[in-house]
C-alpha positions in Angstrom: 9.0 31.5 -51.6 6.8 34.0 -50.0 5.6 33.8 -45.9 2.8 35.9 -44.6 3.7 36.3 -41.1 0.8 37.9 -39.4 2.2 38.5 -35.5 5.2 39.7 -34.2 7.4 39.1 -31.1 7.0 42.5 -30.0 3.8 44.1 -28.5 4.5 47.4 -29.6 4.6 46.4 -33.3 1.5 44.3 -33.1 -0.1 47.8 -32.4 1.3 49.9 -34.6 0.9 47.5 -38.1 -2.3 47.1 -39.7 -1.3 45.2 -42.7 1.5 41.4 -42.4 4.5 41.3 -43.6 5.9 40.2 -46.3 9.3 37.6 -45.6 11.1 36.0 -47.6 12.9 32.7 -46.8 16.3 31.8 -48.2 16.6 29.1 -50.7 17.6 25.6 -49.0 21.2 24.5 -50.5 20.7 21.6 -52.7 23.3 19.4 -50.9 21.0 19.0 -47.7 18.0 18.5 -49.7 19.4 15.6 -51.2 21.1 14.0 -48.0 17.6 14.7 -46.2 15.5 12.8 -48.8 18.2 10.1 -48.4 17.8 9.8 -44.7 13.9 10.1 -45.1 14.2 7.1 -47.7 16.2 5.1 -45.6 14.0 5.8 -42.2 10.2 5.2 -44.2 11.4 1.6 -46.0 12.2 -0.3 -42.5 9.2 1.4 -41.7 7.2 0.4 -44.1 8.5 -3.7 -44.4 7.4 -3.3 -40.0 3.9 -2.1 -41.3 3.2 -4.8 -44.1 4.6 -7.2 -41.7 2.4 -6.1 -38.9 -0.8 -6.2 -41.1 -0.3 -9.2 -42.1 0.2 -11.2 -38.4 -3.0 -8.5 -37.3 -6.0 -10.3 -38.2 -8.2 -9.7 -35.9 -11.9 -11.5 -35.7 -14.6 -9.2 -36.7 -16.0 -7.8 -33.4 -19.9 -6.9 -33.1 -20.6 -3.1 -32.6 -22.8 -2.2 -30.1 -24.6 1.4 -30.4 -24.5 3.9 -27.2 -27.6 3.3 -26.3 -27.6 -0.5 -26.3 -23.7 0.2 -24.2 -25.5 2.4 -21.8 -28.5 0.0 -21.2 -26.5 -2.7 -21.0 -24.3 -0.7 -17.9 -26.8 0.3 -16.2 -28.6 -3.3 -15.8 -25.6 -4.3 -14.9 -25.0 -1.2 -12.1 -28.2 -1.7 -10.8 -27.9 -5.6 -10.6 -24.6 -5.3 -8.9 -25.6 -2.6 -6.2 -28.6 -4.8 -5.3 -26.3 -7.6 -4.8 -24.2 -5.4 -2.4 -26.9 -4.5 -0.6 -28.2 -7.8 -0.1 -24.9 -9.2 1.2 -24.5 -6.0 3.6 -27.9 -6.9 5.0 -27.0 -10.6 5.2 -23.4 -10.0 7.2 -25.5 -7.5 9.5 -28.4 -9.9 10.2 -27.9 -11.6 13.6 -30.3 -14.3 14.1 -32.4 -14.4 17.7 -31.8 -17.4 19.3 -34.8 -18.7 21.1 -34.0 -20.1 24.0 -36.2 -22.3 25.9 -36.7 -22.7 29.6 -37.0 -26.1 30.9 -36.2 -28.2 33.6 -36.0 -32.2 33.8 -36.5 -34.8 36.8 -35.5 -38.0 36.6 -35.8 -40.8 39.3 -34.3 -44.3 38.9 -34.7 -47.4 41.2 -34.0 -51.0 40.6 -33.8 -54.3 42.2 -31.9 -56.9 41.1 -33.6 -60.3 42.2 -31.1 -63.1 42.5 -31.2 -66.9 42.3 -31.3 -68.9 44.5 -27.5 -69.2 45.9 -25.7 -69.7 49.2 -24.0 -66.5 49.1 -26.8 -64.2 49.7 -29.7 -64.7 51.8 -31.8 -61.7 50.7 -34.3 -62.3 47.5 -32.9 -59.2 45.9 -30.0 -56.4 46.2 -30.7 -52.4 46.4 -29.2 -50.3 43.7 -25.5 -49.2 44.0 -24.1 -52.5 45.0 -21.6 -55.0 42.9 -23.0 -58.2 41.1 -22.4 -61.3 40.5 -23.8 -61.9 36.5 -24.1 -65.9 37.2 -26.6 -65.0 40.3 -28.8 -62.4 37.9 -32.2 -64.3 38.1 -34.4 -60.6 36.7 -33.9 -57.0 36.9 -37.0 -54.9 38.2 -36.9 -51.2 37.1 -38.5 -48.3 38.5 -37.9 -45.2 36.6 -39.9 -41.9 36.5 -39.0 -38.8 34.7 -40.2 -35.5 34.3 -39.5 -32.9 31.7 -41.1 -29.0 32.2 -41.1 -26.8 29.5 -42.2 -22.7 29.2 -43.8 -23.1 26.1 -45.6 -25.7 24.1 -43.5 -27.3 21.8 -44.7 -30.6 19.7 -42.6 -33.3 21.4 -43.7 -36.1 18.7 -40.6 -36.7 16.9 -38.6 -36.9 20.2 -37.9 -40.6 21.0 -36.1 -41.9 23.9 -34.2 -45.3 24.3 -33.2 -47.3 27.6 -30.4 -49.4 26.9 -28.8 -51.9 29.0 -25.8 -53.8 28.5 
């Protein structure tokens, strides 16, 4: 068997030679050729049962290909959709809200008389505020109340409603 071998592994004779040389590889001794092809056999039919084997249990769904252009179209929708997403919860986390605040100031004023049957434990027609009564005696309850509400700025009062409860 013949070899061209056209470099050498020293730099002075790469110089100096124009032309390859020629070299001439010994024959291989028949014994290792044959226990080599034995190994090889041996190593390629396991291999070969694995492959079948693996092909077989592999069957895989046909999957769609998509061209580069429609990958690259589809990416960058999907870029620019996400960073206008990020941007509009950056904004969001970084609004802060006024809150208005109103100026306002309220007055009440509450009077009542609590008229009274007739009885022999109190000689008045009625009792002043603040005082303990007697339920039984309750004849009416007159009630005096005024209150006053001042706001800075106009706001539509309508829907505010206001109860007096007595018990």
């Amino acid at each position: 068997m013949v070899e061209w071998n056209i470099g050498g592994s020293n730099m002075a004779d790469n110089k100096q030679q124009t032309k390859p040389k020629k070299t001439v590889k010994k024959p291989i001794k028949e014994k290792k050729v044959k226990e080599t092809t034995k190994k090889v056999k041996e190593i390629k039919q396991p291999q070969e049962e694995n492959v079948v084997l693996e092909n077989q249990t592999r069957k895989r769904p046909h999957r769609f290909y998509y061209s580069f252009k429609l990958r690259l179209i589809i990416n960058s929708f999907l870029l620019v959709f996400l960073l206008i997403f990020g941007i509009n919860c950056l904004l969001r986390a970084f609004y802060i809200e006024e809150i208005k605040g109103i100026n306002y100031s309220e007055h009440s004023n509450l009077d009542y008389k609590v008229y009274l049957k007739e009885n022999d434990f109190y000689e008045d027609e009625y009792l002043p505020k603040d005082m303990i009564y007697v339920a039984s005696l309750i004849d009416k309850i007159k009630i005096d109340f005024n209150y006053r509400f001042v706001i800075d700025e106009s706001v539509d009062l309508s829907s505010i409603k206001s109860f007096l409860i007595l018990k």
